[in-house]
C-alpha positions in Angstrom: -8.2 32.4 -1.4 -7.4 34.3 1.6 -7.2 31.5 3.8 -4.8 29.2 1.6 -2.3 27.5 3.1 1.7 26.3 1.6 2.5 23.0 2.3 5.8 20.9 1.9 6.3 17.9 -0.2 6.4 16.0 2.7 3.8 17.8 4.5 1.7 16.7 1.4 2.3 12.9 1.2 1.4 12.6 5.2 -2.2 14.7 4.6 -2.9 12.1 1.5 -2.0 9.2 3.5 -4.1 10.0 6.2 -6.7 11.2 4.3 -6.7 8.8 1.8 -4.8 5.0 2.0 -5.1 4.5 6.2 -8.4 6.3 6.4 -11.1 3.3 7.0 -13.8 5.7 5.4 -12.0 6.2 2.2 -10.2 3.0 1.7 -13.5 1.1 2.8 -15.4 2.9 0.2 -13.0 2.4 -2.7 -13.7 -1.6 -1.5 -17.5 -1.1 -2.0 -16.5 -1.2 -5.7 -14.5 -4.4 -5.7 -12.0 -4.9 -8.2 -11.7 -1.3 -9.0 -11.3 -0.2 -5.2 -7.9 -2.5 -5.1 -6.5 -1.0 -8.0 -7.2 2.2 -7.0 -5.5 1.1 -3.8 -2.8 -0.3 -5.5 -2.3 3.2 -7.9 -1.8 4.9 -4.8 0.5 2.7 -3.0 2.5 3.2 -6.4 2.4 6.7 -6.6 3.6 6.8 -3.1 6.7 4.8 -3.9 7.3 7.3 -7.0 7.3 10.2 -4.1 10.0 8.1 -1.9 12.1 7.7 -5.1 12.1 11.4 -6.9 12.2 12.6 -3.4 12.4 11.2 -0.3 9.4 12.9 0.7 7.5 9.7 2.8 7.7 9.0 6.1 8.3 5.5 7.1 5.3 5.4 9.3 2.8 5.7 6.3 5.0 2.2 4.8 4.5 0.7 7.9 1.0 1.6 8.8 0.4 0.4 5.1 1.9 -3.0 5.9 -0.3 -3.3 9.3 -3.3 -2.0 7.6 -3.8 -4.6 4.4 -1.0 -6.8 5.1 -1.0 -7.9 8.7 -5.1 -8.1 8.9 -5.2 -12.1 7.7 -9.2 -10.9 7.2 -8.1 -7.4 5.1 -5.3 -9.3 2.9 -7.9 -12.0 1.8 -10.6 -9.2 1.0 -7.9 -7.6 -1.1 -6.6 -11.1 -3.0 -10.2 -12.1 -3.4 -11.3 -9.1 -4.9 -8.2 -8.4 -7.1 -5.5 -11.1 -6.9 -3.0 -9.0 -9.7 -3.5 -5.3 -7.7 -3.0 -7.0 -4.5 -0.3 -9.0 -5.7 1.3 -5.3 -7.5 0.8 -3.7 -3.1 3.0 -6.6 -2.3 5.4 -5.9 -4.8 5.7 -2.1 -4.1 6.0 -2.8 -0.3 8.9 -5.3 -1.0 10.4 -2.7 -3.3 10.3 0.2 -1.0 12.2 -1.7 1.9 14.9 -2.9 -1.0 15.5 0.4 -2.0 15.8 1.3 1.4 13.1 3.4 1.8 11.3 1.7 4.6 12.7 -0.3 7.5 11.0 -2.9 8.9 11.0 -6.4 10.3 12.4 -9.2 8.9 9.2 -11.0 10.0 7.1 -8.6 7.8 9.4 -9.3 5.0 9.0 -12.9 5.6 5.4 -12.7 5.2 5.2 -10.4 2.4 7.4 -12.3 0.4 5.6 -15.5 1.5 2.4 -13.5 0.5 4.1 -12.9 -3.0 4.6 -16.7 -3.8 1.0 -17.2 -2.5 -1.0 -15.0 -4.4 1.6 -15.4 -7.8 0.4 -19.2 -7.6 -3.1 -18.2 -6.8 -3.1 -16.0 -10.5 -1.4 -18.8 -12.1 -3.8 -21.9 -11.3 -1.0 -23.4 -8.8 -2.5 -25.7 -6.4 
């Protein structure tokens, strides 16, 4: 179309993020279908971590917003574990991942809790009381 526009990799990966994983609308209507609205979460998260690895094309911002959005919001996390303990448990993972690779920087105190998080919700899938 005439008023098509070229974007860069990069360019791309922001637009979905904000579009997409940190917009309430859209993440707050994939949650109006439960279990499939955190894997569908979860799917993304994944595929964003593919796009840090084949190409370094994601800001740290969009890991970090990530981590504030479903992580740091005690009421948001138990939403997500409640409704899908294994897809939550699978955004922990990929967050944890991403800052071992080096692909995000963050706080030690956020790694703290999301490996904290990990052990929880791991027990939580397994019966641990």
């Amino acid at each position: 179309t005439a008023n098509a526009q070229v974007r860069t990799l990069s360019e791309t990966v922001r637009l979905d993020a904000r579009t997409k994983m940190l917009n309430p609308k859209w993440y707050e209507g994939m949650l109006s279908h439960g279990y499939e609205g955190v894997r569908e979460l979860s799917k993304r998260l994944v595929n964003t971590v593919g796009w840090s690895a084949t190409a370094g094309a994601v800001d740290n911002w969009i890991y970090e917003d990530t981590n504030t959005t479903f992580i740091q919001d005690q009421e948001m996390r138990d939403r997500l574990m409640n409704l899908n303990p294994h897809s939550f448990r699978k955004m922990v993972s990929s967050l944890l991942e991403v800052n071992g690779r080096g692909y995000w920087e963050t706080s030690e105190s956020n790694l703290q809790m999301l490996r904290d998080l990990y052990q929880e919700v791991e027990d939580r899938i397994e019966g641990v009381e």
